[in-house]
MMTF fields as JSON, N, C-alpha, C and O atoms, coordinates in Angstrom:
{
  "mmtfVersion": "1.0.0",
  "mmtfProducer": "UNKNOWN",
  "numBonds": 475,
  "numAtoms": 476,
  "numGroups": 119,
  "numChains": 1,
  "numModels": 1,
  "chainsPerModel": [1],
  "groupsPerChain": [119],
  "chainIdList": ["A"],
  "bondAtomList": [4, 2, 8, 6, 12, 10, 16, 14, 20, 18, 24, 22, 28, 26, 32, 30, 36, 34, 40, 38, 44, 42, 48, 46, 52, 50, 56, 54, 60, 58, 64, 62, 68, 66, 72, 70, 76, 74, 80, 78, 84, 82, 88, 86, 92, 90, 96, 94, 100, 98, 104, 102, 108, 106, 112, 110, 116, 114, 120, 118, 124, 122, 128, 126, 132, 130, 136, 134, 140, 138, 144, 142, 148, 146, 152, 150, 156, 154, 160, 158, 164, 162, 168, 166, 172, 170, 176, 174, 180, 178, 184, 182, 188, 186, 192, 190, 196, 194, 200, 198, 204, 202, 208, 206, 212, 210, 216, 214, 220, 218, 224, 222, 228, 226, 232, 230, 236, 234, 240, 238, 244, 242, 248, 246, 252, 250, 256, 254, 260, 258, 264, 262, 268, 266, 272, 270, 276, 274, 280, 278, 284, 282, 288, 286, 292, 290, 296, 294, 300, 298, 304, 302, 308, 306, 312, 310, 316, 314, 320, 318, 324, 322, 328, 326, 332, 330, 336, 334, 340, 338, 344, 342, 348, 346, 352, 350, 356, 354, 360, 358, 364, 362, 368, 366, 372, 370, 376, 374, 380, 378, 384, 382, 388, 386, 392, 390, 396, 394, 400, 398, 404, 402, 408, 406, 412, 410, 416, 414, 420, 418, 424, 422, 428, 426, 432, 430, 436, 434, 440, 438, 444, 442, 448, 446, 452, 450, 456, 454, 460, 458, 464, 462, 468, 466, 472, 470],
  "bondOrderList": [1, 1, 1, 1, 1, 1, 1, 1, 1, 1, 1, 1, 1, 1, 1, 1, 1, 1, 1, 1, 1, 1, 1, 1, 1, 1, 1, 1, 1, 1, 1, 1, 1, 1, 1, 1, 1, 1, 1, 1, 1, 1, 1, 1, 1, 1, 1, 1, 1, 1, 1, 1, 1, 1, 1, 1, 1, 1, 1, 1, 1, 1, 1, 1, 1, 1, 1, 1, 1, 1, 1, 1, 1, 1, 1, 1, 1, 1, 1, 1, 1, 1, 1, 1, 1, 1, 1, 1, 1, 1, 1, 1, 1, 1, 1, 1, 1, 1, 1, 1, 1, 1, 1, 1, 1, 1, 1, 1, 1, 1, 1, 1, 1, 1, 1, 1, 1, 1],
  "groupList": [{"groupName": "UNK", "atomNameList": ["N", "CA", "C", "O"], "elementList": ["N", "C", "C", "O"], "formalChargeList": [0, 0, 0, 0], "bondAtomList": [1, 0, 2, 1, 3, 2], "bondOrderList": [1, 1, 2], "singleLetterCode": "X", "chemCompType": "L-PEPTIDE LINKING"}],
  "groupTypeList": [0, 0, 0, 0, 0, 0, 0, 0, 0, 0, 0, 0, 0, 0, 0, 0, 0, 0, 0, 0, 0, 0, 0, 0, 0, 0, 0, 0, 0, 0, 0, 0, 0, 0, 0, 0, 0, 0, 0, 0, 0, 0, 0, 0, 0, 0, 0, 0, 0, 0, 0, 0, 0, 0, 0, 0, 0, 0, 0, 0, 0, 0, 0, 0, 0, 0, 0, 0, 0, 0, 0, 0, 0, 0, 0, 0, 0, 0, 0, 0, 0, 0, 0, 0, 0, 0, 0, 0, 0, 0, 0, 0, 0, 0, 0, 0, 0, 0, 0, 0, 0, 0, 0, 0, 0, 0, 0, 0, 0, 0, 0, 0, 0, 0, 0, 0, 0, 0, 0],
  "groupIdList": [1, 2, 3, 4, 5, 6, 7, 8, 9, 10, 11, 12, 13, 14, 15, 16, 17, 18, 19, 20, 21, 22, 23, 24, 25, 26, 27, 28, 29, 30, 31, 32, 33, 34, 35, 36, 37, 38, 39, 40, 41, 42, 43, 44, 45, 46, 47, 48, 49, 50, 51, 52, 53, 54, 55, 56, 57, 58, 59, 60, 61, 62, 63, 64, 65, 66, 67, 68, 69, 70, 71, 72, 73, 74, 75, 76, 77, 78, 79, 80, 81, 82, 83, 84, 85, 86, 87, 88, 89, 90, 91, 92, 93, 94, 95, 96, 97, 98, 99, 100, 101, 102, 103, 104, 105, 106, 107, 108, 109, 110, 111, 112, 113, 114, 115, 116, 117, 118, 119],
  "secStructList": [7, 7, 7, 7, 7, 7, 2, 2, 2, 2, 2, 2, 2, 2, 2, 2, 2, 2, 2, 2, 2, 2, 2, 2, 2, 6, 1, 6, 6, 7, 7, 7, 1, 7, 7, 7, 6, 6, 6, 7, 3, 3, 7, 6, 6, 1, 7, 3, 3, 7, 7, 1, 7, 1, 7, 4, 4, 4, 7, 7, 6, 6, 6, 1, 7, 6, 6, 2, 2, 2, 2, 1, 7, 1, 1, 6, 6, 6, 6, 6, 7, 6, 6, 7, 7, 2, 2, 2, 2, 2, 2, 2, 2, 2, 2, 2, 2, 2, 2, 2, 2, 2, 6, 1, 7, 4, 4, 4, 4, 4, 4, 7, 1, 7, 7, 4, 4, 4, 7],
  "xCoordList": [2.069, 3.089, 4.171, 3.824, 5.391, 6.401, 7.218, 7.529, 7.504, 7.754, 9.563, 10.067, 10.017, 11.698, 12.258, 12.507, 12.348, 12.949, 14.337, 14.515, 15.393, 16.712, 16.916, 15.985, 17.785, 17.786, 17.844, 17.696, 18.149, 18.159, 16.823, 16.54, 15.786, 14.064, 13.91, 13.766, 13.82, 13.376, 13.848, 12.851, 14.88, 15.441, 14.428, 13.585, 14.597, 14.102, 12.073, 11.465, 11.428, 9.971, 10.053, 9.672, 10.708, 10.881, 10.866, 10.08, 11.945, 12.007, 10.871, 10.741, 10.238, 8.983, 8.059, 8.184, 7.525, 6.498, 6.994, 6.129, 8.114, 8.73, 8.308, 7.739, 8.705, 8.475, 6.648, 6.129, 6.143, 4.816, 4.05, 3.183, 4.551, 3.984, 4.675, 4.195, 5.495, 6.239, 5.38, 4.803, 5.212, 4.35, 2.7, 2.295, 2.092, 0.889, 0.731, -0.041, 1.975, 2.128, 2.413, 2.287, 2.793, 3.227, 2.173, 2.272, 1.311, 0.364, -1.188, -1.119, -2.183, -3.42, -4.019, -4.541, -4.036, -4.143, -3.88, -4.849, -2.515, -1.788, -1.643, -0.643, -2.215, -2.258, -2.746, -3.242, -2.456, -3.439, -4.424, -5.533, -4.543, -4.91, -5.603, -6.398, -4.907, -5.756, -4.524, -4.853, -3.523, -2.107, -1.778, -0.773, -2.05, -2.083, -0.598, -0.065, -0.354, 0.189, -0.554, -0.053, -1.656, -2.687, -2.79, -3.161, -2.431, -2.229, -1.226, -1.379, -0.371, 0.732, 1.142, 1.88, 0.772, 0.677, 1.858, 2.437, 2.296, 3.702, 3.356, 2.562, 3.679, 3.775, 4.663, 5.563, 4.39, 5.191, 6.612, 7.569, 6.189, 8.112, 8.995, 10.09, 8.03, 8.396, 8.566, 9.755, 7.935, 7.762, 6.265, 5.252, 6.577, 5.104, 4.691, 5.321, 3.509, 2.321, 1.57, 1.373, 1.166, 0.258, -1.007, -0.959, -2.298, -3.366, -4.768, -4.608, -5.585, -6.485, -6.405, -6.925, -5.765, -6.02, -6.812, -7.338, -6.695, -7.526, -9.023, -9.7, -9.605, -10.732, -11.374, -12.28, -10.636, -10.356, -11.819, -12.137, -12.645, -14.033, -14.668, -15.808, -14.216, -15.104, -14.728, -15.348, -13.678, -13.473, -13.736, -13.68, -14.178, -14.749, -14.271, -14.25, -14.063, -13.238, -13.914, -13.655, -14.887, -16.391, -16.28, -16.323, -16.104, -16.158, -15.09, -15.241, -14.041, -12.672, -12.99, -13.635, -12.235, -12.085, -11.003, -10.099, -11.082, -10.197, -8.478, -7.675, -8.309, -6.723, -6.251, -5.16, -7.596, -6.626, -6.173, -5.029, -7.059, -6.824, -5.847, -5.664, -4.941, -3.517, -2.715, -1.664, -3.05, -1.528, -1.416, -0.398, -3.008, -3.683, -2.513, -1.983, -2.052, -1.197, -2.245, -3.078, -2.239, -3.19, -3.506, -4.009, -3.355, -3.882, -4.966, -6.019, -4.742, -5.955, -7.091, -8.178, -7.016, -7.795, -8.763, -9.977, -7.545, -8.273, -8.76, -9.947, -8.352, -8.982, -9.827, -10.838, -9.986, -11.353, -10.892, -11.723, -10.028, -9.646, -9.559, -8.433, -10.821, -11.015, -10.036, -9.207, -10.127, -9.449, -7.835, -7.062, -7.639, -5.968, -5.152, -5.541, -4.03, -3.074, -1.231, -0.645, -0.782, 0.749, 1.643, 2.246, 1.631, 2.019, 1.663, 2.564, 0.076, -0.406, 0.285, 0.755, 0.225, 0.988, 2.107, 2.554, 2.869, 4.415, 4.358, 5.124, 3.579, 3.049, 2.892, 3.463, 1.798, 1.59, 2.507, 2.567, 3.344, 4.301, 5.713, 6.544, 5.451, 6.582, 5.966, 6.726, 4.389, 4.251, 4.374, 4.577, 4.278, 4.797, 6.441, 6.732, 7.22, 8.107, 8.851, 9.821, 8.434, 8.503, 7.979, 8.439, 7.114, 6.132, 7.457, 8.065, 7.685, 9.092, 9.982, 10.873, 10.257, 11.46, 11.599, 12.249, 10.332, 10.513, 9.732, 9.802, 9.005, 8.373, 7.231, 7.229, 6.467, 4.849, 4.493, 4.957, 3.2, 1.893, 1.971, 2.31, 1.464, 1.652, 1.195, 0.213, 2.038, 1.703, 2.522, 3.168, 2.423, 2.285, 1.394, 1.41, 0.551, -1.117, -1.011, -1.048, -0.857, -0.795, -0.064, -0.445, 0.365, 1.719, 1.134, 1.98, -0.372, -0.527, -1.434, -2.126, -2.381, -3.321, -4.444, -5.55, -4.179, -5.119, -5.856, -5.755, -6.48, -7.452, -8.189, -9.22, -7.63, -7.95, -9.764, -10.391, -10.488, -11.456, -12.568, -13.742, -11.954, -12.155, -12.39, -13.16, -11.826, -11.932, -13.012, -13.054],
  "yCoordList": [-9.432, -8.757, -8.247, -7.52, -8.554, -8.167, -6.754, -6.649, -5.676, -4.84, -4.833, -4.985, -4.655, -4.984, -3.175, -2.33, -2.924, -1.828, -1.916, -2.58, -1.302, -1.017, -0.729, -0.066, -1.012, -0.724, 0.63, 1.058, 1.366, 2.692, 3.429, 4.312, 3.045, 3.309, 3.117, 4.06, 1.368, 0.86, 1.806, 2.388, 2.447, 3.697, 4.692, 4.881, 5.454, 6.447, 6.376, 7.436, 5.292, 4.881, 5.105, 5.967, 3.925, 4.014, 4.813, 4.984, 5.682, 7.368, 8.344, 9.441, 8.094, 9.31, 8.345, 8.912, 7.614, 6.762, 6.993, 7.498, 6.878, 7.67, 8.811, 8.976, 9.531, 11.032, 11.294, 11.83, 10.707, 10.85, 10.588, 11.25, 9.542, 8.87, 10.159, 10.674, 10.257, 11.322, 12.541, 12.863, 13.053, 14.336, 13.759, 14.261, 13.06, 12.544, 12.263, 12.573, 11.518, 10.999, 12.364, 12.496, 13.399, 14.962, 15.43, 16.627, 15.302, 16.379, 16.327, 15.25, 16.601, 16.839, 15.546, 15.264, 14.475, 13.63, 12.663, 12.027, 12.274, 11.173, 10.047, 9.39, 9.648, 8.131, 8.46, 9.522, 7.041, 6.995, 5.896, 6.399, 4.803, 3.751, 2.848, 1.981, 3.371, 2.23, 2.061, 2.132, 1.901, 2.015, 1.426, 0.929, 0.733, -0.086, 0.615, 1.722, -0.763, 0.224, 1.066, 2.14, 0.766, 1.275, 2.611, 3.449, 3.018, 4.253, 5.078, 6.265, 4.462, 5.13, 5.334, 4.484, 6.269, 6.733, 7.39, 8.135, 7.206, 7.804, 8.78, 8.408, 10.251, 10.964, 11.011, 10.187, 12.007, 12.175, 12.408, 12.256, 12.899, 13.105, 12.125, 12.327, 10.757, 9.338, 10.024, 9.938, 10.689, 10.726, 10.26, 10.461, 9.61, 9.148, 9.974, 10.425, 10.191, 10.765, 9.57, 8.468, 10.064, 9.165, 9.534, 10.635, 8.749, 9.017, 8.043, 7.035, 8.536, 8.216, 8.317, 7.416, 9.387, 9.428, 10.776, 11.611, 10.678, 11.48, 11.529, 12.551, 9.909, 9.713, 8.349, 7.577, 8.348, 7.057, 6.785, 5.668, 7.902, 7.616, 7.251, 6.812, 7.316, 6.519, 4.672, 3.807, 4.541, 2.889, 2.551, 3.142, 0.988, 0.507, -1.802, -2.275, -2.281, -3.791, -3.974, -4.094, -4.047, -4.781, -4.493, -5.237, -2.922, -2.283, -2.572, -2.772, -2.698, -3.05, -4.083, -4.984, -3.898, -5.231, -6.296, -5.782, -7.484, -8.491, -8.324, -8.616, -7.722, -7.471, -6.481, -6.408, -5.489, -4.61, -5.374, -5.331, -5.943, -6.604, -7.341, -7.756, -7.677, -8.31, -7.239, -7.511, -5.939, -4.853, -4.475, -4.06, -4.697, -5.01, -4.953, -6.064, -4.305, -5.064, -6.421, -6.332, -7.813, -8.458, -8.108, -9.007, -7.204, -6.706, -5.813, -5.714, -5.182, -4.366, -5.014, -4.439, -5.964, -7.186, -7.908, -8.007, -8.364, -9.22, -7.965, -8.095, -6.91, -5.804, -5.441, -5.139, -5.271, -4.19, -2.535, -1.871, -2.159, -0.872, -0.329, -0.172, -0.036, 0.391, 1.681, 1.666, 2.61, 3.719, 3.781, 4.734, 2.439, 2.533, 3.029, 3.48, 2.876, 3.33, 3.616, 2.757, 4.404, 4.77, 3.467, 3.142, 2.623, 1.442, 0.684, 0.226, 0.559, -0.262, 0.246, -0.425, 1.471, 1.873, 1.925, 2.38, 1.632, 0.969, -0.944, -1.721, -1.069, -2.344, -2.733, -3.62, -1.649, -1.502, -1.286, -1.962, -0.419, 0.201, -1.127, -1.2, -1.785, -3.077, -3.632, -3.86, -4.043, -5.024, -4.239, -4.957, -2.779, -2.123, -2.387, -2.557, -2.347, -2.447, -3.796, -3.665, -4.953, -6.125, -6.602, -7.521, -5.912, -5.441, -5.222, -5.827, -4.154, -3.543, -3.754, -3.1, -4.835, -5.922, -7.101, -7.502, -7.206, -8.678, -8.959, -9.982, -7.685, -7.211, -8.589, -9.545, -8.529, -8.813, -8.361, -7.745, -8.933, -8.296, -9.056, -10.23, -8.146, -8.572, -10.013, -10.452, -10.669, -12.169, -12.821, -13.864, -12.131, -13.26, -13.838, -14.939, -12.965, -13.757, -14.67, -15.893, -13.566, -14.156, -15.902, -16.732, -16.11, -17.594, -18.456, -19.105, -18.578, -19.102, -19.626, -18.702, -20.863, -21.354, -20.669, -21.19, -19.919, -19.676, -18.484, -18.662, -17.459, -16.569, -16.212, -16.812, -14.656, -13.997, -13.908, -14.036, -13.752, -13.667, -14.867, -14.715, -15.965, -17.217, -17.516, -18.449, -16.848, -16.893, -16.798, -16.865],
  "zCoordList": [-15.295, -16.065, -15.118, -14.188, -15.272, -14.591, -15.207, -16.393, -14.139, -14.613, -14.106, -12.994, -15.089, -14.967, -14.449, -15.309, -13.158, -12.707, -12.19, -11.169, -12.793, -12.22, -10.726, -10.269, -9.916, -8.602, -8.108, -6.963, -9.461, -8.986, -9.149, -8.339, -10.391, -10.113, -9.219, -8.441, -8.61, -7.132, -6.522, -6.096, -6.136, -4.942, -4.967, -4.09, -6.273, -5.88, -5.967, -5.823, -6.161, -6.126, -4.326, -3.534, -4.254, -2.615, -1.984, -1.053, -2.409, -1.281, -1.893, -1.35, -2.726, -3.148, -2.106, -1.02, -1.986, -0.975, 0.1, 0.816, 0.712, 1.814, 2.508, 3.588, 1.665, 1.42, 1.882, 2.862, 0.798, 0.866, 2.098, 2.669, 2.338, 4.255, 5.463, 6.472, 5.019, 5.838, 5.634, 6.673, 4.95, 5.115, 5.679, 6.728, 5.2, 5.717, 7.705, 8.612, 7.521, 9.468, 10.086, 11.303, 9.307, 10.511, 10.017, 10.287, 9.521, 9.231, 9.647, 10.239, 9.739, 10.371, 10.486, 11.565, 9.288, 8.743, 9.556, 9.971, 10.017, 10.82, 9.929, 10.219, 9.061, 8.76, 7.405, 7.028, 6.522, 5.343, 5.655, 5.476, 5.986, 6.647, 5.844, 6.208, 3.737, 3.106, 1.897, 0.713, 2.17, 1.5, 0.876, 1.384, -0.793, -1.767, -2.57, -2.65, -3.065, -4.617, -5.416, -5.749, -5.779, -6.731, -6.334, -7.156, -4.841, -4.02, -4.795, -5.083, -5.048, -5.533, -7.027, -7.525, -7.693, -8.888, -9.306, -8.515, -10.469, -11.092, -11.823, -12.687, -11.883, -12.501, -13.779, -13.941, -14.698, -15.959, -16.137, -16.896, -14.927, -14.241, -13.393, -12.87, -13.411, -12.394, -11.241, -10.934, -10.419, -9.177, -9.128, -9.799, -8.118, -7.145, -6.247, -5.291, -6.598, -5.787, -5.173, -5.684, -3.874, -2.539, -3.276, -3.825, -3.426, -3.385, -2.362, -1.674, -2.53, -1.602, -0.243, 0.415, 0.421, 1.536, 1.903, 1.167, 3.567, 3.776, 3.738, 3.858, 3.501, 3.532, 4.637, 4.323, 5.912, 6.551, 7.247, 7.653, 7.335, 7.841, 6.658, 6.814, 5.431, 4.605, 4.548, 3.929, 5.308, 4.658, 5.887, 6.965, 5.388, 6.384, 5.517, 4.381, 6.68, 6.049, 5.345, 4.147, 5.797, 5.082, 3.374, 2.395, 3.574, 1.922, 1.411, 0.206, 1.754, 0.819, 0.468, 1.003, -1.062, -1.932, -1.147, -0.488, -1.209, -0.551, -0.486, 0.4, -1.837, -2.499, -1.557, -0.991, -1.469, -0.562, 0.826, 1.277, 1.303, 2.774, 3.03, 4.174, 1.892, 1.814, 2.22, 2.801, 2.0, 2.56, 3.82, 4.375, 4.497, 5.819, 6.989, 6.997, 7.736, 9.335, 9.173, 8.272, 10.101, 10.528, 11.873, 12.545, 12.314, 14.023, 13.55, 14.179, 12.491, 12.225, 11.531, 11.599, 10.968, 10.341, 11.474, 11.655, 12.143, 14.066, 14.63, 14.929, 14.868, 16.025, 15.25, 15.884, 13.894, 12.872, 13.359, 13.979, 13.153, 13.168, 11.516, 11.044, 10.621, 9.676, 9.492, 8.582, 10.223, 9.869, 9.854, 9.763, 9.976, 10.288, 11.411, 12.488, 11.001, 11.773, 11.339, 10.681, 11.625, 11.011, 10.884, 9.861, 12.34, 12.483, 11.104, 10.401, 10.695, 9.622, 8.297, 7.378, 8.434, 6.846, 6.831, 5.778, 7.611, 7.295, 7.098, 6.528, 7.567, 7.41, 5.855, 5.219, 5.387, 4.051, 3.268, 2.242, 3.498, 2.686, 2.249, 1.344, 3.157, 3.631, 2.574, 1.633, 2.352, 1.299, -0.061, -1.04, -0.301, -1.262, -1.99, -3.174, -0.916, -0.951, -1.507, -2.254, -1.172, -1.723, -3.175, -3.853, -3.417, -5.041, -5.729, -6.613, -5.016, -6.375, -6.219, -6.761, -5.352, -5.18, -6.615, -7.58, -5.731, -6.225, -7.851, -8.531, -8.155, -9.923, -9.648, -10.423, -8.665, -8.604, -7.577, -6.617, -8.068, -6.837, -6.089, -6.235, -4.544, -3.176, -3.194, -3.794, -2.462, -1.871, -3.467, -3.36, -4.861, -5.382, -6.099, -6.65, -6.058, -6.49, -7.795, -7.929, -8.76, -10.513, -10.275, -11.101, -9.805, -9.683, -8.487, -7.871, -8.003, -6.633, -6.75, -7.179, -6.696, -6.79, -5.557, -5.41, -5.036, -3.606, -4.753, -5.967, -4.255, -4.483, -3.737, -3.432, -3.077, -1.939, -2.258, -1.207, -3.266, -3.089, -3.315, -3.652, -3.066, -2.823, -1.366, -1.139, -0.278, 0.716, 1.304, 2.532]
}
């Protein structure tokens, strides 16, 4: 399902995820290191709220579902650095960012004969 957003939603989605990484990277935290869309929840008021972080000793590759491993850096994929890194969630945020570009899911999936959990 394609969601038809004006360039000016796309703006301001963008700068609330912004925002959100920005307080997370200065704060005790450093990182989210598991940074999906599904992360990013719209409030009633269309601001986005960050969720799921703050729990980076609980994830581990192994346990993520495959989909997530598409928002993945691939250095953290090849090295196995489960807990992430700031680097990775701009990484992430990049494939966020293309989501609400381009009105699908990362890579593309729905339109692609491959299937990440085919792999």
């Amino acid at each position: 399902m394609r969601l038809n957003l004006c360039c000016v939603a796309v703006d301001f989605f963008r700068n609330y995820v912004v925002q959100g990484l920005h307080y997370i990277h200065s704060s005790f935290l450093e990182k989210h290191g598991c940074l999906t869309s599904a992360c990013c929840l719209v409030d009633s008021r269309w601001q986005v709220k960050i969720s799921n972080y703050g729990m980076g000793f609980l994830h581990s590759t192994e346990e993520l579902p495959l989909r997530n491993k598409l928002y993945m850096a691939p250095e953290l994929l090849r090295d196995y650095q489960p807990d992430g890194t700031k680097q990775g969630d701009i990484y992430s945020f990049a494939i966020i960012c293309s989501e609400l570009i381009a009105g699908t899911s990362a890579w593309n999936l729905e339109n692609r004969e491959e299937d990440p959990e085919g792999f």
